[in-house]
C-alpha positions in Angstrom: -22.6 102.9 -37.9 -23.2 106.8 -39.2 -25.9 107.1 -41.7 -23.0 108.5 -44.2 -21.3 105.3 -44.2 -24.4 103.1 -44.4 -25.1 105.1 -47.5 -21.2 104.2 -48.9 -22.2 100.9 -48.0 -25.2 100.6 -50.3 -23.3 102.6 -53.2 -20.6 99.8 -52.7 -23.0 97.2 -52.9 -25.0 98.2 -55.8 -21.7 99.5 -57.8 -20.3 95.6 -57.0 -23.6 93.7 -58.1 -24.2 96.5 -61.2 -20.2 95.6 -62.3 -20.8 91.7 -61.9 -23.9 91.8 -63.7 -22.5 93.9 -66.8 -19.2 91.7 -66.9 -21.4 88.5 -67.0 -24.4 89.4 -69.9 -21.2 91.5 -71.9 -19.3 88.1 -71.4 -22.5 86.4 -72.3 -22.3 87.8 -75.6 -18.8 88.6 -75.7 -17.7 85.0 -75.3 -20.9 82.6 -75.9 -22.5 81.1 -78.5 -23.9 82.1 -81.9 -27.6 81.9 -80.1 -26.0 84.7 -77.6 -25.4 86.9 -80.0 -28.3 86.1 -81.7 -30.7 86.8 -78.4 -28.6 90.4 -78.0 -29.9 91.4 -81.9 -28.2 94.6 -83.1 -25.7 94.7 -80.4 -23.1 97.9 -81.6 -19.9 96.6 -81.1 -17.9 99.3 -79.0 -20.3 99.6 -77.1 -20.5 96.3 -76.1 -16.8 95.9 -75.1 -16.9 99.4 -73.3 -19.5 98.0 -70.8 -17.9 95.1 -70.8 -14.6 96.2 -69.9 -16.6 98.6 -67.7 -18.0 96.2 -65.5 -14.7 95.8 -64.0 -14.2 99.3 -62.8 -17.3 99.0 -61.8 -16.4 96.8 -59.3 -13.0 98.6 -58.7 -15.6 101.2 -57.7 -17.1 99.1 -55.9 -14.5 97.9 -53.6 -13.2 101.7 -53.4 -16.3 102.7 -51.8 -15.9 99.6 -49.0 -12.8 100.8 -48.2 -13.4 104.3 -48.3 -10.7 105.5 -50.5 -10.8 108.7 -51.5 -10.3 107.7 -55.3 -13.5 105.8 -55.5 -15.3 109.1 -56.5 -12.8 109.8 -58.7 -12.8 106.6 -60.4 -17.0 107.0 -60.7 -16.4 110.3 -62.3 -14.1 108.6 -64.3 -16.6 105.9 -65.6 -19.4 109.0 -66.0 -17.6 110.8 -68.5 -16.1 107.6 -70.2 -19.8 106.2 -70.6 -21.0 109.7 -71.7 -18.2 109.5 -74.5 -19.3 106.1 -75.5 -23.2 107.0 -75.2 -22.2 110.2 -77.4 -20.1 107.5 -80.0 -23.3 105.7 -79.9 -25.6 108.5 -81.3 -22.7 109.0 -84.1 -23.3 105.2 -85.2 -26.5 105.8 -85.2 -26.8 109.5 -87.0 -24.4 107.8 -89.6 -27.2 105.0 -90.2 -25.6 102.2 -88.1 -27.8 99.1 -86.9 -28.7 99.4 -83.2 -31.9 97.7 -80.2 -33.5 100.7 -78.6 -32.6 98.8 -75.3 -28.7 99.8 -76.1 -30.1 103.7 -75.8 -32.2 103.0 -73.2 -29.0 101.1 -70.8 -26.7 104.0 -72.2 -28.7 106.4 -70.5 -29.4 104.6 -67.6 -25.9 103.7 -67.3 -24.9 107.5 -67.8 -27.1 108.9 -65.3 -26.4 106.1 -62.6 -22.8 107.1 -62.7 -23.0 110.4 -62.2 -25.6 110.1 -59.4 -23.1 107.8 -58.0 -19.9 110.3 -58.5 -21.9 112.8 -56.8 -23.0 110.9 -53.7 -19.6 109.5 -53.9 -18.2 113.2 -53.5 -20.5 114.2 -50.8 -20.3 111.3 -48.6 -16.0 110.5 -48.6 -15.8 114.1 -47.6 -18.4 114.2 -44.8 -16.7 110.8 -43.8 -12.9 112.3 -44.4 -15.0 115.2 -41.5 -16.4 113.2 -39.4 -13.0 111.2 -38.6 -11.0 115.0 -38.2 
């Protein structure tokens, strides 16, 4: 096994676990009791459904990235600039005096930055795959 697709192979991973993680605490919430919601405090909404729903490209992603299809860096981009719209949506709520936890900011970013990191691997590594196998 190259060392280009042992690294595809750990973005898969960690895109799969990340998306399986995010679909259950948003379902946690989403779907649970009043002592969920309670436990998430000043959950925003939107925000929680985007990551929610996000979760499952995540592991769309995720399963791209196995298989090596070229649209699994496309589909990370994707999820970058769709978090980074949600992220920005977030700072609106906030700027207009909306309720929010610090943690939500603090996941955001996180969230934003992984996905980009990923995208960018993502990029690197399918081509120098798609080069190797030429």
């Amino acid at each position: 096994m190259n060392y280009h697709r042992l690294g595809q192979l750990g973005l898969a991973l960690f895109a799969l676990g990340f998306g399986l993680l995010t679909i259950a605490s948003g379902g946690h919430v989403l779907f649970g009791d009043d002592e969920a919601r309670r436990a998430a405090g000043n959950y925003v909404p939107f925000v929680l459904w985007f990551n929610f729903l996000a979760g499952f490209a995540y592991v769309s992603a995720g399963y791209a990235t196995l298989r090596s299809r070229p649209w699994a860096a496309k589909l990370a981009l994707g999820i970058a600039v769709a978090t980074a719209l949600v992220f920005a949506g977030l700072g609106i709520h906030i700027a207009m005096g909306g309720s929010f936890e610090v943690r939500t900011i603090v996941a955001m970013t996180f969230r934003t930055v992984i996905w980009c990191a990923i995208y960018l691997a993502l990029s690197r590594s399918l081509t120098q795959t798609r080069e190797l196998v030429q």
